[in-house]
MARFILO-125954 format. One line per 5 residues: number of its first residue (from 1); their letters; for each residue x, y, z of N, C-alpha, C, O, CB. Coordinates in pm, 1 decimal. Glycine has a CB too. Layout:
BEGIN
NUM) a) X Y Z X Y Z X Y Z X Y Z X Y Z  ...
end
This chain:
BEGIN
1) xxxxx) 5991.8 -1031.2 -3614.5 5987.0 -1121.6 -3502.1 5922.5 -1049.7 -3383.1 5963.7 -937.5 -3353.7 6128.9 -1172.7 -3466.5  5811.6 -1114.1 -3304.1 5733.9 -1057.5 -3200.5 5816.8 -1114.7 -3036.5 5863.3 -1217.8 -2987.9 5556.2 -1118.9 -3228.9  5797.7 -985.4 -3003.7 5879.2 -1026.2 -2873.0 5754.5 -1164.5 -2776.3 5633.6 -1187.2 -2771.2 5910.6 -833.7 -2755.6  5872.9 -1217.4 -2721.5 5785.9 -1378.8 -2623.9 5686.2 -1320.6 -2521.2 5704.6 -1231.2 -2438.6 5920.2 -1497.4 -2500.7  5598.6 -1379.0 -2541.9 5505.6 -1399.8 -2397.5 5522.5 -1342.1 -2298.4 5443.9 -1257.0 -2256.7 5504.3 -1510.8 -2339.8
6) xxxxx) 5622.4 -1374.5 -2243.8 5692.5 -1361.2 -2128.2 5730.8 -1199.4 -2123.3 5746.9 -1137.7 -2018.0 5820.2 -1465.0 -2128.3  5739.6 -1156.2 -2223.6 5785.4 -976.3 -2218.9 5703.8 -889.6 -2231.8 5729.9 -769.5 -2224.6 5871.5 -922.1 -2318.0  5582.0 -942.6 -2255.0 5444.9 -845.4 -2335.5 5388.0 -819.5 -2232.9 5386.1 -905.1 -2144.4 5327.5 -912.9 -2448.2  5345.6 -735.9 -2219.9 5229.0 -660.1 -2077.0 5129.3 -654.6 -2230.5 5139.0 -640.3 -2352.4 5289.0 -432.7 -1953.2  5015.4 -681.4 -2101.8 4837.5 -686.4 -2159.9 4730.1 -676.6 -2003.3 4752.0 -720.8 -1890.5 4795.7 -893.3 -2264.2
11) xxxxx) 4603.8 -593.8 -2063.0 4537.9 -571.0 -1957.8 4536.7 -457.0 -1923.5 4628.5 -376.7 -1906.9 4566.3 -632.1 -1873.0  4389.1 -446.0 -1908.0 4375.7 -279.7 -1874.0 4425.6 -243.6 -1753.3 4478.4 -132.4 -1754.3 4231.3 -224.1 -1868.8  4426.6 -315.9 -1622.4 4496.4 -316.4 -1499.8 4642.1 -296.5 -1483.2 4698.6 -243.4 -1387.6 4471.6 -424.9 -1447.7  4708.4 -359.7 -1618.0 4864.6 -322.5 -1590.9 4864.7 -173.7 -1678.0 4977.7 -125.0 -1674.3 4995.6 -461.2 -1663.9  4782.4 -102.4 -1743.2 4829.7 14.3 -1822.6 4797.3 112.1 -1748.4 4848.0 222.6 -1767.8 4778.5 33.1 -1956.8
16) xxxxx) 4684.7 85.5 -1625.3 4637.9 143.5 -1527.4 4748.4 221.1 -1417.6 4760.9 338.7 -1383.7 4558.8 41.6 -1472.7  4821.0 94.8 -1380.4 4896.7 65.0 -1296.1 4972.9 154.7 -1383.0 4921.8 263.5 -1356.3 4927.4 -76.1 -1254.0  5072.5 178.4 -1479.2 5170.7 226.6 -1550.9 5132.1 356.7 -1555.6 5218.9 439.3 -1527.3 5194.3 164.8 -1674.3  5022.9 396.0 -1584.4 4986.9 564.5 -1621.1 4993.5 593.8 -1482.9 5049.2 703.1 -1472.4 4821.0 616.9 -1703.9  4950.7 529.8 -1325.7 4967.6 648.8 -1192.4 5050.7 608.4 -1206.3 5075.0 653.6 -1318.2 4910.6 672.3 -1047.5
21) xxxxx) 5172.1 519.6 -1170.3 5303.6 479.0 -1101.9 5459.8 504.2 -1195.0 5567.7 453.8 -1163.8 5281.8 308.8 -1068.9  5435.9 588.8 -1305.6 5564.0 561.9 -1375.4 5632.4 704.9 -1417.7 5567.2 809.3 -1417.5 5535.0 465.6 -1509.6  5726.2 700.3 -1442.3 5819.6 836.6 -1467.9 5824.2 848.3 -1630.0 5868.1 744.8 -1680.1 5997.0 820.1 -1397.5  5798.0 924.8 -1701.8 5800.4 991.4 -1766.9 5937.4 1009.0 -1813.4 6023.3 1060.9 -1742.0 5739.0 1071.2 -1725.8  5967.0 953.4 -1969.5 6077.3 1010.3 -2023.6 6002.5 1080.9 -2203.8 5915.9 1035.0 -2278.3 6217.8 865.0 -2027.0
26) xxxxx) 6054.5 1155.5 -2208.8 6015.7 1259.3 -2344.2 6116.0 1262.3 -2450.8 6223.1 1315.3 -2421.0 6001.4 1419.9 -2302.0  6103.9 1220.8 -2556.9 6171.8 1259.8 -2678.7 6103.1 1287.1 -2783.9 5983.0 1260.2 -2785.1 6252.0 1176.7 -2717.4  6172.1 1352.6 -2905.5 6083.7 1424.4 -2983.4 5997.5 1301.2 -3100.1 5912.8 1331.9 -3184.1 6184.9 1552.6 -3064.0  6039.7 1190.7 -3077.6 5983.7 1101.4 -3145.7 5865.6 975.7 -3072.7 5792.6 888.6 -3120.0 6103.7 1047.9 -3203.3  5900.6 1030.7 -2922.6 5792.2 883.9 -2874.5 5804.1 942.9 -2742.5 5858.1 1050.1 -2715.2 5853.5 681.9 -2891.4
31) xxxxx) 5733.6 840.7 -2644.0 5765.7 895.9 -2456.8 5795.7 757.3 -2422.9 5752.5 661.8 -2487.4 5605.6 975.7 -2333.3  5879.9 747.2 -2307.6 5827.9 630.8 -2249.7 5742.9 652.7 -2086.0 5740.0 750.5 -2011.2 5962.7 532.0 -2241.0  5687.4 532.1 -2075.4 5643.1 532.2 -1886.9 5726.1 418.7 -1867.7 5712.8 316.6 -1935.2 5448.5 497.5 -1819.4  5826.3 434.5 -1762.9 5864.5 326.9 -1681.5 5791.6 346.1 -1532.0 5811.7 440.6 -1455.8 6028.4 323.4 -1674.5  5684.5 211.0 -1504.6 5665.2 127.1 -1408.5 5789.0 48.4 -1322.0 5857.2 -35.6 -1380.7 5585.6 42.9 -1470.1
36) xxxxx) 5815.8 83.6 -1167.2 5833.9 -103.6 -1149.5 5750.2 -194.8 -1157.0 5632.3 -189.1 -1122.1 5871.9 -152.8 -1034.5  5802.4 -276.7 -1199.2 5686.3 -410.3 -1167.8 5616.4 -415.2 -1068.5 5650.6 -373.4 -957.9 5734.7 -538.1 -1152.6  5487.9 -477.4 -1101.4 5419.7 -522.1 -1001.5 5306.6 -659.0 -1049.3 5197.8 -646.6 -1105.5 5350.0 -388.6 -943.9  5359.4 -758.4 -1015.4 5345.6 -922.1 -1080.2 5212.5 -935.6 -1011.6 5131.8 -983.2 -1091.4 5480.2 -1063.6 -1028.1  5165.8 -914.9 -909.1 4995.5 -935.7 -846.9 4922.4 -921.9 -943.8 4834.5 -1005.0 -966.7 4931.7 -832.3 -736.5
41) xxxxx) 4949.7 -770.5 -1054.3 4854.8 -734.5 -1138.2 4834.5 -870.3 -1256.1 4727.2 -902.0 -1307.3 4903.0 -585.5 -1201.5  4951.3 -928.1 -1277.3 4980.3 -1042.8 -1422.1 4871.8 -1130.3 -1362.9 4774.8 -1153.0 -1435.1 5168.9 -1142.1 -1449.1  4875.5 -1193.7 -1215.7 4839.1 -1311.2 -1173.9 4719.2 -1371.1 -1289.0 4723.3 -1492.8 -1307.1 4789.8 -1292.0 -1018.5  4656.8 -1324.7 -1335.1 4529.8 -1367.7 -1403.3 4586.9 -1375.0 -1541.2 4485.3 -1377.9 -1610.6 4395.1 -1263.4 -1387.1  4673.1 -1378.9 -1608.9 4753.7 -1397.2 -1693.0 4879.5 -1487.0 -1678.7 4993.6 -1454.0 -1711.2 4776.9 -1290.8 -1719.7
46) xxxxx) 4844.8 -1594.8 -1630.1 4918.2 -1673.9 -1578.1 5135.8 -1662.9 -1575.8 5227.3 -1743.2 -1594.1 4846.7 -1789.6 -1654.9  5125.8 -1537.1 -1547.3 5272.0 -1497.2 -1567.2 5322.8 -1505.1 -1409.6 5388.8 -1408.3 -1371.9 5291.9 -1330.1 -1645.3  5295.7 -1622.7 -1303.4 5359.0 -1618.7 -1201.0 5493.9 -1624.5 -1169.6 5550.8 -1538.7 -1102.1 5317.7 -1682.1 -1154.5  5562.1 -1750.9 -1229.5 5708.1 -1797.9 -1280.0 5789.6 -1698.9 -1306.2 5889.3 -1690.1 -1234.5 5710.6 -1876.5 -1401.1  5771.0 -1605.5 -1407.4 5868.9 -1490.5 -1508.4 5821.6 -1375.5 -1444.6 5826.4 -1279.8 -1521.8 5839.6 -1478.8 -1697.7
51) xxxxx) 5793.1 -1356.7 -1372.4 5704.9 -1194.2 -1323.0 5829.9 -1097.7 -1302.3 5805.0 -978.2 -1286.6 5595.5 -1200.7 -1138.2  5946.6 -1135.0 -1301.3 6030.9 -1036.7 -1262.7 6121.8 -998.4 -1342.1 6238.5 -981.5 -1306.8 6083.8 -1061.1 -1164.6  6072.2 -977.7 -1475.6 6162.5 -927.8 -1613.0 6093.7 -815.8 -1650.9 5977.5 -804.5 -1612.0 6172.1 -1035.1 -1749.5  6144.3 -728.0 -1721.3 6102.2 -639.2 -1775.7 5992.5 -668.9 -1910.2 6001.8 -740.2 -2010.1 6216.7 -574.4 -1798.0  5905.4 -593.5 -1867.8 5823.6 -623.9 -2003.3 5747.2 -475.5 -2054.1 5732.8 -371.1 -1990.4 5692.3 -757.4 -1968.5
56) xxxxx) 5715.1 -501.9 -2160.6 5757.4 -422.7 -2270.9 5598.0 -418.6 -2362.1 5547.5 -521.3 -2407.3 5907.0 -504.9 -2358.9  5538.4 -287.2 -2375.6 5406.8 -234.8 -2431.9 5438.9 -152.7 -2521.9 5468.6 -42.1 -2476.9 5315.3 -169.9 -2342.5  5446.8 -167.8 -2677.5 5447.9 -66.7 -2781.2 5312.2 -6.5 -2888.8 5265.1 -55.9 -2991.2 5548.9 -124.5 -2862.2  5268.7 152.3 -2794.0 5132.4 171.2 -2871.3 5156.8 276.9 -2952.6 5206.8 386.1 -2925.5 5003.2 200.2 -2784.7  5119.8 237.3 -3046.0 5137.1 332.7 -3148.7 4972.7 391.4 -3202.5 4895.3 302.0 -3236.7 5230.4 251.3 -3275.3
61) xxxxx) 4926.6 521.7 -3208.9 4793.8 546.4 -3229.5 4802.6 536.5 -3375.3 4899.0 491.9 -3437.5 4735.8 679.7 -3168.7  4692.7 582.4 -3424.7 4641.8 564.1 -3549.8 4616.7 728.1 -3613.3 4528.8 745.9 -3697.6 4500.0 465.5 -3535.1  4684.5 819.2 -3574.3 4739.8 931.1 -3597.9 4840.9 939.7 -3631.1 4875.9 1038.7 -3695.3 4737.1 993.3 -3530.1  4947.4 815.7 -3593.1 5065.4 809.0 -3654.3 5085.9 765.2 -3790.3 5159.6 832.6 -3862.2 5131.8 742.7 -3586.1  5010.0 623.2 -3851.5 4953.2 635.6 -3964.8 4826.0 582.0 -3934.3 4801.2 523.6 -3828.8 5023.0 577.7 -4072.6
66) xxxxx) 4724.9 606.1 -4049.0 4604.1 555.3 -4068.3 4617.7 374.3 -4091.5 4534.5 300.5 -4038.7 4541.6 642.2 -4198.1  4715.2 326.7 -4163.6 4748.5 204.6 -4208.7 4800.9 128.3 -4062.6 4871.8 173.0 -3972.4 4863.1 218.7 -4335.8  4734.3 -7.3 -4079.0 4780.8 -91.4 -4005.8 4898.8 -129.3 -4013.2 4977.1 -107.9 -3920.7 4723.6 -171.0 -4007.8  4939.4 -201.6 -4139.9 5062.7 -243.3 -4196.9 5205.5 -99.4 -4163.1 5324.9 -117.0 -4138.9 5015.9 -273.2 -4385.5  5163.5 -28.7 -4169.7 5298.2 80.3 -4136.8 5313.4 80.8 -3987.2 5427.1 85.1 -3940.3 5271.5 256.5 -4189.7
71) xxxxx) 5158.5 74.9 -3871.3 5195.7 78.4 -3774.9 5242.5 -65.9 -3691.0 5297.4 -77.0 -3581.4 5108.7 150.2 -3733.3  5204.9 -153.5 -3772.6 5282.0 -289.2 -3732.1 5429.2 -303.1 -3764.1 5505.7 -373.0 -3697.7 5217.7 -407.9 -3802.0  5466.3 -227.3 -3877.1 5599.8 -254.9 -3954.2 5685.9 -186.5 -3839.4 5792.0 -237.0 -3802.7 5616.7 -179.6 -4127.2  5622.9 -39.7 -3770.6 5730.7 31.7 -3678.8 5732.2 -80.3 -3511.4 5814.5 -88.6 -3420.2 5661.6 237.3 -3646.1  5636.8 -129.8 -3529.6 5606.9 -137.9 -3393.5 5753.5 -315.4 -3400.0 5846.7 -322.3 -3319.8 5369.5 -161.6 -3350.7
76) xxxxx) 5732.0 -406.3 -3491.9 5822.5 -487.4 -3540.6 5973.8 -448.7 -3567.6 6048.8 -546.2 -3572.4 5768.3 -525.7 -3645.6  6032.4 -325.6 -3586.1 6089.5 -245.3 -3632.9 6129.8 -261.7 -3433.5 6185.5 -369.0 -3409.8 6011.2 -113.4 -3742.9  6117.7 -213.6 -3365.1 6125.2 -150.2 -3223.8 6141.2 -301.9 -3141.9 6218.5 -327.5 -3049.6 5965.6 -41.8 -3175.2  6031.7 -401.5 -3214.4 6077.6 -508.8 -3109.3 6170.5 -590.6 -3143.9 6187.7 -699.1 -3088.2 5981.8 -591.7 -3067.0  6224.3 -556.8 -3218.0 6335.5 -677.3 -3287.9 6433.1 -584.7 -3229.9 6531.4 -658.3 -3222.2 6348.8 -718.6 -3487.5
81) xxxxx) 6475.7 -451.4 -3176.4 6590.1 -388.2 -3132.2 6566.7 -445.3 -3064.3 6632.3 -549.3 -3069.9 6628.1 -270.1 -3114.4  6454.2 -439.5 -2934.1 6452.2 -522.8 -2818.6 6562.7 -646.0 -2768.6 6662.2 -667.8 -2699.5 6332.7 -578.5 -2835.1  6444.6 -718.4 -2876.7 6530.4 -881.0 -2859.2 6643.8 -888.0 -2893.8 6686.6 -1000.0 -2865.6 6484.4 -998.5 -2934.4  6761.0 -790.6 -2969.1 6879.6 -805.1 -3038.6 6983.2 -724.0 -2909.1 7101.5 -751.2 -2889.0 6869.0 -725.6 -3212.9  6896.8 -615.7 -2829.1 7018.5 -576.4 -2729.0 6975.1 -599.8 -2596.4 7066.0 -620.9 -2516.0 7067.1 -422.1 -2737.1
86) xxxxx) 6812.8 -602.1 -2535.9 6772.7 -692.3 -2424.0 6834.3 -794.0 -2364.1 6898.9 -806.7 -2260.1 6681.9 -742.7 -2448.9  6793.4 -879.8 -2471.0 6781.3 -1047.1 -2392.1 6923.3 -1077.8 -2351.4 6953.7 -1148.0 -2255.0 6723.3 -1193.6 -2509.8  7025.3 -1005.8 -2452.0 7127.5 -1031.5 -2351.7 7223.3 -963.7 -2217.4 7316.1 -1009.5 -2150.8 7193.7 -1058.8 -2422.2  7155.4 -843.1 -2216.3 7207.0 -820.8 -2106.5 7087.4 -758.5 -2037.6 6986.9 -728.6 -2102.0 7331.9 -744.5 -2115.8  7098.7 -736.2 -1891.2 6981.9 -646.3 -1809.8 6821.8 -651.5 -1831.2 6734.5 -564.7 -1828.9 7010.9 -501.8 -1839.4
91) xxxxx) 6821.0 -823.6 -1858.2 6678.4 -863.6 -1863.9 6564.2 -876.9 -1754.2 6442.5 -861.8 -1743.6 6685.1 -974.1 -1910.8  6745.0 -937.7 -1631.1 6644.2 -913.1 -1502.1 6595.9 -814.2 -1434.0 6571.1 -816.8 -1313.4 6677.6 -956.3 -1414.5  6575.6 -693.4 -1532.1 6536.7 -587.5 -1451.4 6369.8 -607.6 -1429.7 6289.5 -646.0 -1514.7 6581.9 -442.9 -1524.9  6347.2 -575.5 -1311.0 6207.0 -580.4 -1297.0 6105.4 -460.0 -1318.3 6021.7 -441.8 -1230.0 6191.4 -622.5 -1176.4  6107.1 -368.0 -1440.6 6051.0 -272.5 -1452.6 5972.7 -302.6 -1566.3 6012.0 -383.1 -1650.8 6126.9 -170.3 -1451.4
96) xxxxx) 5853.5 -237.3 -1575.1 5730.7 -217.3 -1710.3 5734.7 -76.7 -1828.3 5712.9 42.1 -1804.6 5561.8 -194.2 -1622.1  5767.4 -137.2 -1946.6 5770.2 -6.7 -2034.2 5643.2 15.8 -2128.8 5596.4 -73.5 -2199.4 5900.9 -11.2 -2129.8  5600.9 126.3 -2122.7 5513.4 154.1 -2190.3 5573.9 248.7 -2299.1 5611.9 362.3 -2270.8 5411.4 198.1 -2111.8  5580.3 200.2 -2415.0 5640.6 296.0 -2529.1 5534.5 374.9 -2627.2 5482.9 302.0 -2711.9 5734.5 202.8 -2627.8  5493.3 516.0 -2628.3 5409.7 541.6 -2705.3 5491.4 617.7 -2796.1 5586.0 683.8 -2753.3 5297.4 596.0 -2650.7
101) xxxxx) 5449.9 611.7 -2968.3 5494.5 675.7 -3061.7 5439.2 810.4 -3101.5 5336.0 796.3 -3167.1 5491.3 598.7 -3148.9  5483.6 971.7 -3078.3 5394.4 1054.4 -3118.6 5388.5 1088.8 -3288.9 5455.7 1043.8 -3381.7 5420.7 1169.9 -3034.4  5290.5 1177.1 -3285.5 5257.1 1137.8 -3461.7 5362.0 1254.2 -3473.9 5391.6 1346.7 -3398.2 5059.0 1162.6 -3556.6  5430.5 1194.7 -3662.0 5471.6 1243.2 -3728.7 5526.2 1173.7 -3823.8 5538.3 1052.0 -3809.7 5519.4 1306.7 -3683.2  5581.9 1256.9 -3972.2 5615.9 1181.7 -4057.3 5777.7 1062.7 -4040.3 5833.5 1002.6 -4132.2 5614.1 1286.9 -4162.1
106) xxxxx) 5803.1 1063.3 -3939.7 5913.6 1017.5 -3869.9 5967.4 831.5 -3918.9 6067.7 760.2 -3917.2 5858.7 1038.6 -3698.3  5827.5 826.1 -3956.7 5836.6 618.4 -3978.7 5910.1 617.4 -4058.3 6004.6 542.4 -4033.6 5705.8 506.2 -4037.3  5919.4 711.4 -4229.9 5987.8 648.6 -4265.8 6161.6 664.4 -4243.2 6227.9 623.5 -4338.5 5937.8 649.8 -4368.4  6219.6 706.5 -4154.4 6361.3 723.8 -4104.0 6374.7 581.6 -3990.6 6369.6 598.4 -3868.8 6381.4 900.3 -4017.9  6387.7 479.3 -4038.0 6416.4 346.4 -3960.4 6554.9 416.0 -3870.3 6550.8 371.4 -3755.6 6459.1 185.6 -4083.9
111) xxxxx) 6662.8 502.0 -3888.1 6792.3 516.7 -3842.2 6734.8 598.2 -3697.5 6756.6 570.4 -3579.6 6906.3 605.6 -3960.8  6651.1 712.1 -3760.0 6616.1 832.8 -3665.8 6532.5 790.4 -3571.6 6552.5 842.1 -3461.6 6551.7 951.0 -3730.7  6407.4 679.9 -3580.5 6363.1 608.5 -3498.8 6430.3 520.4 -3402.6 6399.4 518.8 -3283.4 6299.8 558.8 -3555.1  6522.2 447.0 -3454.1 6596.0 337.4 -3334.7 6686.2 398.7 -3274.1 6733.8 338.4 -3178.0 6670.5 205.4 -3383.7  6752.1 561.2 -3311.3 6853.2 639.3 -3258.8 6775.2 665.3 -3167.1 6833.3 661.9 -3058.6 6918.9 747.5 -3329.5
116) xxxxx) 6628.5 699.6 -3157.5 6596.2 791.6 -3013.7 6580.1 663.1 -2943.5 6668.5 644.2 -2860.0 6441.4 913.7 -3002.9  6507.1 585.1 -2951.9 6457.1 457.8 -2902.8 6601.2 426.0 -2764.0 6592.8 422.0 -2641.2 6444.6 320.9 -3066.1  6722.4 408.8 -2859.2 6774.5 375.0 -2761.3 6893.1 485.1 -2644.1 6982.0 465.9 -2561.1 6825.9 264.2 -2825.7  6826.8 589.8 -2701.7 6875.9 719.1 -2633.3 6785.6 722.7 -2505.9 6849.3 722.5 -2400.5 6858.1 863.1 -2732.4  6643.7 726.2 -2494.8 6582.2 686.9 -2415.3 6558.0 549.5 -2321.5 6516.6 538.5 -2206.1 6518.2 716.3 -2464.7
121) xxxxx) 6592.0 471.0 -2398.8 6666.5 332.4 -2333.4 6783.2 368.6 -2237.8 6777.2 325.8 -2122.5 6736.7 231.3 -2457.8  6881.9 438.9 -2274.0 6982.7 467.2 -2238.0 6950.7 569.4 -2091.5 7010.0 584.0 -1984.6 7054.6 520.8 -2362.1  6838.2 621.7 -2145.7 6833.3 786.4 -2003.6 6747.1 749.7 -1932.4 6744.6 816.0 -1828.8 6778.3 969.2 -2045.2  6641.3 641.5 -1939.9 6519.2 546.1 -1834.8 6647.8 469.6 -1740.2 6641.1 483.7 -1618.1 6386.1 387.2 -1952.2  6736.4 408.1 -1785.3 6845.8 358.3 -1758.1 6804.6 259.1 -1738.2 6838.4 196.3 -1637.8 6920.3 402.9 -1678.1
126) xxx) 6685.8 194.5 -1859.6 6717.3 24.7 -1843.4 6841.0 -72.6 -1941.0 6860.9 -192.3 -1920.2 6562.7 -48.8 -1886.0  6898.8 -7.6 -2025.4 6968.2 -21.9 -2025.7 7131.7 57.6 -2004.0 7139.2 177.1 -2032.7 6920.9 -63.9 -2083.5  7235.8 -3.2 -1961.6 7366.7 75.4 -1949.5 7449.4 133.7 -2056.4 7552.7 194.4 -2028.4 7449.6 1.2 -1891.3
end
């Protein structure tokens, strides 16, 4: 299941915006950048209405695997945690995540992946 519309950052202007403006969290499996929001950048993406939720960028390079299908499976894998502990609590946060995956043989551990995921969830402190 792909996270809604409404949660997806797109555009070279918002990744722009995210690489000067965001803090840096490090784990041995991925980084994140947390952005606050900033909804001016969406305007041309007609996201005026919802601009003040957190939304959510998962890039995974092609060093992590060569295969599409494995890097879609993790990236599906990550947004379905999303939508299962997000949407219900601390949605209105108004911050931008940029999640990058660093390479390693790590995909196939589904446990060891969503353990850091939300350890770093936990220490960005978007969620409590």
């Amino acid at each position: 299941m792909a996270l809604p519309k409404d949660m997806r950052l797109k555009g070279h202007r918002t990744f722009n915006y995210i690489h000067k403006n965001s803090a840096t969290y490090h784990g041995k499996l991925m980084t994140f950048k947390v952005a606050k929001s900033n909804p001016e950048i969406l305007l041309t993406h007609k996201f005026t209405n919802k601009s003040n939720k957190l939304r959510v960028a998962i890039a995974i390079s092609k060093k992590v695997s060569k295969k599409a299908v494995e890097r879609n499976k993790l990236r599906r894998i990550l947004q379905e945690w999303l939508l299962t502990n997000i949407q219900k609590i601390n949605n209105h946060k108004p911050y931008w995540l940029l999640v990058n995956l660093k390479i390693g043989d790590f995909y196939n551990d589904k446990n060891k992946l969503l353990e850091e995921f939300q350890k770093l969830m936990f220490k960005s402190r978007l969620i409590k």
